[in-house]
C-alpha positions as CSV (number, residue, x, y, z in Angstrom):
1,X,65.9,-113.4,-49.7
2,X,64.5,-114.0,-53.1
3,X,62.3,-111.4,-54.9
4,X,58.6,-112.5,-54.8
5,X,56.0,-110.9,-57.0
6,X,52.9,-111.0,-55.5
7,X,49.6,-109.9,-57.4
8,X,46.3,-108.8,-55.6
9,X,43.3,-108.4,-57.9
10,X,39.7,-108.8,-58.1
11,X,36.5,-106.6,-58.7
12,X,36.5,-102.8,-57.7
13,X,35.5,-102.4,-54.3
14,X,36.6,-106.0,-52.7
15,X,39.4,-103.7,-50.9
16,X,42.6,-104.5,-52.9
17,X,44.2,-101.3,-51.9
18,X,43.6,-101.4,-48.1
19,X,44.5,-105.2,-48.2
20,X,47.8,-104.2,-49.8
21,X,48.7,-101.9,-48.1
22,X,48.7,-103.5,-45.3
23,X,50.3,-106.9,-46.5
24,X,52.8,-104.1,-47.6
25,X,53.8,-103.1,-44.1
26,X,54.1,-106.6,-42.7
27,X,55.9,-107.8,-45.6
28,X,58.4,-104.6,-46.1
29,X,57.0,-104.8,-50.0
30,X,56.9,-102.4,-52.7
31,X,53.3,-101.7,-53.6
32,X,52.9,-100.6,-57.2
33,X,48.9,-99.7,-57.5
34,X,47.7,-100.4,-61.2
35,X,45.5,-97.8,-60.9
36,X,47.5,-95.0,-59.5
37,X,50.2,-95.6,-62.0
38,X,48.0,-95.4,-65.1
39,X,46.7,-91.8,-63.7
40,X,50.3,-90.8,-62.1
41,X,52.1,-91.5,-65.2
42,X,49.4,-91.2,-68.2
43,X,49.7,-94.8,-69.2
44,X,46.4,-94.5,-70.8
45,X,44.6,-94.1,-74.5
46,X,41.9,-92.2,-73.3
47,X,39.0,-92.0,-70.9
48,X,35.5,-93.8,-71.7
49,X,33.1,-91.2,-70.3
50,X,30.2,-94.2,-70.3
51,X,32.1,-96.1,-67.5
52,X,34.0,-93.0,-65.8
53,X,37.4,-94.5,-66.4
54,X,40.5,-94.3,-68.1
55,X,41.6,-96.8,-71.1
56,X,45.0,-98.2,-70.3
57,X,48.0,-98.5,-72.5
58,X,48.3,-102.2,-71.6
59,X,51.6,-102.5,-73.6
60,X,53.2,-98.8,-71.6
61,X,52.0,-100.4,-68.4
62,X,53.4,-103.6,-68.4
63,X,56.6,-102.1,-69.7
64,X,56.4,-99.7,-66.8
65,X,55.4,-102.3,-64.2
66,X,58.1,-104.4,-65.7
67,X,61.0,-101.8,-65.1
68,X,59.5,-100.8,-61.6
69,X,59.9,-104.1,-60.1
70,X,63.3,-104.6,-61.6
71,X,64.2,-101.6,-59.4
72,X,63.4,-102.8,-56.7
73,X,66.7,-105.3,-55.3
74,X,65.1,-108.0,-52.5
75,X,62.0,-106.9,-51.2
76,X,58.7,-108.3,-52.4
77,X,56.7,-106.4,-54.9
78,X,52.9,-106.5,-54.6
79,X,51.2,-105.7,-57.8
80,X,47.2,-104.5,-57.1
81,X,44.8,-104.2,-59.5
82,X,41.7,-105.6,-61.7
83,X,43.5,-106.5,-64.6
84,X,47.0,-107.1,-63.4
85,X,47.6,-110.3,-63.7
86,X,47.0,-109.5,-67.6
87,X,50.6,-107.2,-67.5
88,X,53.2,-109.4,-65.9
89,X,54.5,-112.8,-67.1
90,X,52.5,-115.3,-65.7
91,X,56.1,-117.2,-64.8
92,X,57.7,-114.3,-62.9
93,X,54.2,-114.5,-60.7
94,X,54.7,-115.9,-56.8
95,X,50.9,-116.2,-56.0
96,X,48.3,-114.1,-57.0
97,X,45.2,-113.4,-54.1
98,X,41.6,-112.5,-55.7
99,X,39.8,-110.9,-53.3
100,X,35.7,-112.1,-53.3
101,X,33.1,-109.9,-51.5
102,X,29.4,-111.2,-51.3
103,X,27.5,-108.9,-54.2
104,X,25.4,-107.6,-51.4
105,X,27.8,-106.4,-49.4
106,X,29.9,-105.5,-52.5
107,X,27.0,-103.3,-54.1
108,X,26.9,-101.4,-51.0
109,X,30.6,-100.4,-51.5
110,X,30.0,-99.2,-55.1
111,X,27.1,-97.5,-53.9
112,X,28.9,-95.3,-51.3
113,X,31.6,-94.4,-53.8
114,X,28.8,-93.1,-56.1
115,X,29.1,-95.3,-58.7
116,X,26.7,-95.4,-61.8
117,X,24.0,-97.6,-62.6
118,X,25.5,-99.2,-65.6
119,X,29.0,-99.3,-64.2
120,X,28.0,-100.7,-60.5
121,X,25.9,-103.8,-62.6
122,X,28.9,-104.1,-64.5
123,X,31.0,-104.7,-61.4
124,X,28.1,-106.4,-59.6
125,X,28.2,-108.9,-62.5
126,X,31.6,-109.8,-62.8
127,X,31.9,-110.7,-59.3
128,X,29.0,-112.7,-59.6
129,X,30.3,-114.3,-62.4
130,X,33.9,-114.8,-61.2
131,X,35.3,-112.9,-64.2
132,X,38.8,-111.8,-62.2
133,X,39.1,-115.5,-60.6
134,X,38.9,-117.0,-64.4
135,X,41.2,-114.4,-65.6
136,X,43.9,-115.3,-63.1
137,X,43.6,-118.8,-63.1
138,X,43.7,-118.9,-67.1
139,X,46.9,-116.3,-66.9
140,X,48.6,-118.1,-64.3
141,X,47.2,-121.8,-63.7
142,X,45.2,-123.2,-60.7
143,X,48.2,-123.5,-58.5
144,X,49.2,-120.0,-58.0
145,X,46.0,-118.9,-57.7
146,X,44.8,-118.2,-53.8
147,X,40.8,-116.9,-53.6
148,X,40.1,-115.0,-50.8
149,X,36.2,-113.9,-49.2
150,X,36.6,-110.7,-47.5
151,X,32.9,-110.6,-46.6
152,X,32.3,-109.3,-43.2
153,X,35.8,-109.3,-42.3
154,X,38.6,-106.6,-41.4
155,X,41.3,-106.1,-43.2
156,X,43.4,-106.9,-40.8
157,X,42.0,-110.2,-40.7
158,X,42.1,-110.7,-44.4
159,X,45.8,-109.9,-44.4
160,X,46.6,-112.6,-41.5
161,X,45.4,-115.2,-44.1
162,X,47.1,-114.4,-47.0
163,X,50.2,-114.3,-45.3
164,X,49.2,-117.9,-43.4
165,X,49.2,-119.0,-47.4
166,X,52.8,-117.4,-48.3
167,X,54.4,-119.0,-45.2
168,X,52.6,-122.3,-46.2
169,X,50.7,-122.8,-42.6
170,X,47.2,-122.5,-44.7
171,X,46.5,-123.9,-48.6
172,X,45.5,-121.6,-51.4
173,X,42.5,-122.7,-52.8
174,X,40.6,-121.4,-55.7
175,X,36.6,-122.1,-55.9
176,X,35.4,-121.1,-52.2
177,X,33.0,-118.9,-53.4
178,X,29.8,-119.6,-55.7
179,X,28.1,-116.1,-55.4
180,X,25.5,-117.3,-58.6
181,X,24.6,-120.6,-56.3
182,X,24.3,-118.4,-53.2
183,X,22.1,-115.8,-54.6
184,X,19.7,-118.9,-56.8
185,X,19.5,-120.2,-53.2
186,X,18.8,-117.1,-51.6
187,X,15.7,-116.7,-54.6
188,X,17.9,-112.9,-55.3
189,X,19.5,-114.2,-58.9
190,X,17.3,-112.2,-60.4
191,X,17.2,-108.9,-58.7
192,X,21.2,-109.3,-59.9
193,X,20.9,-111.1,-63.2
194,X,18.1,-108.8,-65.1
195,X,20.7,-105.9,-65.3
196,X,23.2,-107.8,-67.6
C-alpha cells in the first residue's frame, strides 16, 4: 500500500483535531498535529502576546514534518493544522480536507474556549472569507482540494465523508460553502463585517 499524505486544515475551532483523530483510527494513520509539534518541540520564534499564540519557525517545521513522515514506512500520514498545507510540497499532497463551520456556530466554539475579542474576529473573519480554502487551493490546485461543512454534524459523520472521498464513492468539491452570501441573505453581514 502506497504512502498517502493527507492534510486537514481550516480555521481554529472547525474541529481538525477530533476529525483527525478519528479518520486516524479508521485509516491506521500517523497523525502529526501542527500545533502540538510547534509547542512539543519549540519549532517557534516567539510568542505574539496580542493573539495568544506562538510564531512558528516555518522553515524548522516543515523540515521536521518532512523527516516525520519519512519515518513512517506504509501507513498514511494525516497532517492537521491551519497553515499546513503551507509546509509540505504541494506534489507529495494526496488530498487535502478544509473543514467549514457556519460563523455562528463557529463563534460559539471560540467563545467557549475563551478566546479574545480581537483574536475570535480574526478567526470569525477568515472563515468568512474563506482564507484556509484559498490557501489550499493556491498551494495545491482545485483538484486536490475536498471542502467539507461540519455545521451541525458529529464528527463521526464528518469522518464517514471524507473517507467516502478517498475511496472515490463521493467527489471532492471545493466551493460548497458561501458563508459572506449566507450571512448578506440572513441581513447578519454586518454584525460580522464591522470588526475587520
Amino acid at each position: 500500500m502506497k504512502k498517502r499524505i493527507i492534510v486537514v486544515t481550516g480555521t481554529p475551532g472547525v474541529g481538525k483535531t477530533s476529525v483527525s483523530r478519528i479518520l486516524a483510527s479508521k485509516l491506521d494513520a500517523k497523525v502529526i498535529e501542527v500545533g502540538e509539534l510547534i509547542e512539543r518541540e519549540r519549532l517557534y520564534l516567539g510568542f505574539d502576546e496580542e493573539r495568544d499564540t506562538f510564531i512558528a519557525d516555518t522553515d524548522k517545521l516543515s523540515q521536521r514534518i518532512k523527516r516525520l513522515i519519512d519515518e513512517v514506512n506504509s501507513r498514511d500520514v494525516i497532517v492537521v493544522g491551519h497553515f499546513a498545507v503551507d509546509l509540505l510540497s504541494p506534489e507529495k499532497i494526496h488530498k487535502v480536507f478544509v473543514l467549514r463551520r457556519h460563523p455562528e456556530e463557529l463563534k460559539e466554539v471560540l467563545e467557549s474556549r475563551g478566546y479574545m475579542e480581537r483574536k475570535l474576529w480574526e478567526n470569525l473573519a477568515a472563515e468568512v472569507l474563506d482564507v484556509c480554502l484559498c490557501e489550499a487551493v493556491e498551494s495545491c490546485g482545485e483538484k486536490k482540494v475536498c471542502e467539507v461543512d461540519v455545521t451541525g454534524r458529529n464528527f463521526e459523520e464528518v469522518v464517514g465523508e471524507i473517507i467516502s472521498i478517498l475511496e472515490g464513492r463521493k467527489s471532492c468539491k471545493v466551493g460548497i460553502t458561501d458563508w459572506l452570501g449566507r450571512l448578506e441573505a440572513e441581513g447578519r453581514l454586518n454584525e460580522y463585517t464591522k470588526h475587520f
